[in-house]
C-alpha positions in Angstrom: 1.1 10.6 -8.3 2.2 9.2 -11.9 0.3 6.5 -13.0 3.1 4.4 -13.6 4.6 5.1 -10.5 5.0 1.5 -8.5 3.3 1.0 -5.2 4.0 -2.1 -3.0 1.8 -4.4 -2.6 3.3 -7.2 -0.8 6.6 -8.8 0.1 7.4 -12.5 -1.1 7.6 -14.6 1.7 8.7 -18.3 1.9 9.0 -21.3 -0.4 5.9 -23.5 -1.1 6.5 -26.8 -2.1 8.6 -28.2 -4.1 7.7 -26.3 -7.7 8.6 -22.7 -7.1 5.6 -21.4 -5.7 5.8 -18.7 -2.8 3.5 -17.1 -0.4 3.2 -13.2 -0.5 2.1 -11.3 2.0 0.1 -9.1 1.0 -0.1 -5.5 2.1 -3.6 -5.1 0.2 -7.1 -4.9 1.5 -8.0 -6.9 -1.2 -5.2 -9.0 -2.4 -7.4 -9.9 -5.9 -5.5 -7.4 -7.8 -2.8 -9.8 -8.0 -3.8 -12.3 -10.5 -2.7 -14.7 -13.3 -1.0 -12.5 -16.1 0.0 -9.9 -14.5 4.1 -8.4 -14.3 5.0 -7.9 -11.1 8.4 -6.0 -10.0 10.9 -7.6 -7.5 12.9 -6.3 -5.4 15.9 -8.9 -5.1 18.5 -7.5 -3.0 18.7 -4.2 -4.5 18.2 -5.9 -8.2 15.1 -5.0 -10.1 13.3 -7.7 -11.7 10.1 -8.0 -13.8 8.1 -11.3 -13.6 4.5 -12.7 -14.7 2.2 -13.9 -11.9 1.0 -17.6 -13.4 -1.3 -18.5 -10.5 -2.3 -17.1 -7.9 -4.6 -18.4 -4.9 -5.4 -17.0 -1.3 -3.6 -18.6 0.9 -3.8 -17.7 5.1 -3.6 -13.8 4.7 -1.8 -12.9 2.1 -1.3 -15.7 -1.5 -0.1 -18.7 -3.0 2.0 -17.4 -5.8 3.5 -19.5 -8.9 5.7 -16.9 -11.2 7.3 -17.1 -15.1 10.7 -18.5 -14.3 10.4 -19.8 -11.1 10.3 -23.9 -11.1 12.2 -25.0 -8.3 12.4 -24.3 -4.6 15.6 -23.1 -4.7 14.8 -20.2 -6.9 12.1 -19.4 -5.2 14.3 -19.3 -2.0 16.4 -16.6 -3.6 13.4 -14.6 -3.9 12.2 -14.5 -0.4 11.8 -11.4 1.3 11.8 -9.3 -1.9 9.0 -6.8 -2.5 6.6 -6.9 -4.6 5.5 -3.4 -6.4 3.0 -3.0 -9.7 2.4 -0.1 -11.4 -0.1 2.3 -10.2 -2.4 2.5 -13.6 -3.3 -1.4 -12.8 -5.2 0.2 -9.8 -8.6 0.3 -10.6 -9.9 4.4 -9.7 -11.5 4.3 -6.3 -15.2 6.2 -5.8 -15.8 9.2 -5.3 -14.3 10.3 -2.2 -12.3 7.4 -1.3 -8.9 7.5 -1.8 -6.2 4.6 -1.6 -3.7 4.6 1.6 -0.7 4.9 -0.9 -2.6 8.9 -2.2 -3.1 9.4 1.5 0.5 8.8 3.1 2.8 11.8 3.2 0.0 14.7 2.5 0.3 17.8 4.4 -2.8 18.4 6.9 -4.1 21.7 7.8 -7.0 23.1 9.9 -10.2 24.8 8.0 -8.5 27.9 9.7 -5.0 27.2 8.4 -3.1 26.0 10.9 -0.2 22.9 10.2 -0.5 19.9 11.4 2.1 18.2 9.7 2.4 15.2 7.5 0.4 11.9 7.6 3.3 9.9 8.5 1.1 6.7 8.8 -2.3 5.1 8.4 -3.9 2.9 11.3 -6.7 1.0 10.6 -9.5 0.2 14.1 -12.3 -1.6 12.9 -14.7 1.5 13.2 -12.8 4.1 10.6 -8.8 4.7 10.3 -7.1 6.9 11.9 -4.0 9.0 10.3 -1.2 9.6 12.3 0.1 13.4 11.6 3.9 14.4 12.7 5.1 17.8 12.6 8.9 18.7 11.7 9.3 18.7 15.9 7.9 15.5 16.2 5.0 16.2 17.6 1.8 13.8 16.5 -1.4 14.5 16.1 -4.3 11.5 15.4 -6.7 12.3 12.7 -10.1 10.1 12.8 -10.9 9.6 9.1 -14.4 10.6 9.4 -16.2 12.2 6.7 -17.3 15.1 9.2 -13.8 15.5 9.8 -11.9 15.7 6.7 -12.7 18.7 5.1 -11.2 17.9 1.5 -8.6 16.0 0.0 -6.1 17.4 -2.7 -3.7 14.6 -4.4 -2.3 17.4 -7.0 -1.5 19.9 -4.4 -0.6 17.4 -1.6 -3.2 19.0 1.3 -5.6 17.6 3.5 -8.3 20.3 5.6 -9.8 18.9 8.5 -11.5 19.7 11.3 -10.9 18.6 14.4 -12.9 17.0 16.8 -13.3 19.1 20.1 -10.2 17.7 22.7 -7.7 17.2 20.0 
């Protein structure tokens, strides 16, 4: 993945007040990332537009956001429902052997023997580990605990996940 690819983070959601401020909704595990300073990338209706993040405050689940430009309710009306994308280098690198859900989606999964299992089409979080869901080009899905003793190894340059299956699957 290029570093200054954009991932999405969130999506704006509805006017706060009577200033400009907006909730986003954050699609982050830890929404801290998006803080005061920091040029965010909007989605407006098929318009691209860069904006600085002023404040921002947790607010329910997702933030409480006040952006450069945005000073009335009505402009921030225009903005709801846009999403919201930074640039992959503001990432910080995650530990050894953890990868973020962005690197995971859409690598091709194999068995230690070789086999295909398709593509991790989606990730779904249960409490106890995620699980990936894996679809093949006929559709067919296969679940994927992400469990240290099952994933083998994890290649973002070549795109390839080996795992080993647990016994029934």
């Amino acid at each position: 993945m290029d570093q200054d690819e954009l991932v999405r983070v969130g999506t704006l959601g509805a006017a706060h007040g009577l200033r400009g401020s907006l909730r986003l909704v954050s699609d982050l595990e830890d929404p801290g990332i998006i803080a005061p300073g920091l040029e965010i990338c909007l989605d407006v209706r098929g318009k691209i537009r860069w904006v600085e993040v002023l404040t921002a405050a947790p607010h329910r689940k997702g933030l409480l956001v006040s952006l450069k430009g945005v000073d009335t309710r009505e402009q921030a009306m225009e903005l709801t429902g846009a999403p919201v994308s930074i640039p992959r280098s503001r990432f910080p690198e995650p530990g050894e052997g953890t990868y973020y859900w962005f690197d995971i989606l859409g690598l091709s999964v194999f068995t230690s023997a070789g086999q295909g299992l398709g593509t991790i089409r989606a990730i779904i979080p249960t409490g106890a580990n995620d699980v990936y869901e894996v679809m093949d080009e006929a559709g067919n899905e296969t679940l994927v605990p992400a469990l240290e003793w099952v994933i083998e190894s994890v290649d973002l340059s070549a795109g390839k996940m080996v795992v080993t299956l647990p016994e029934g699957l």
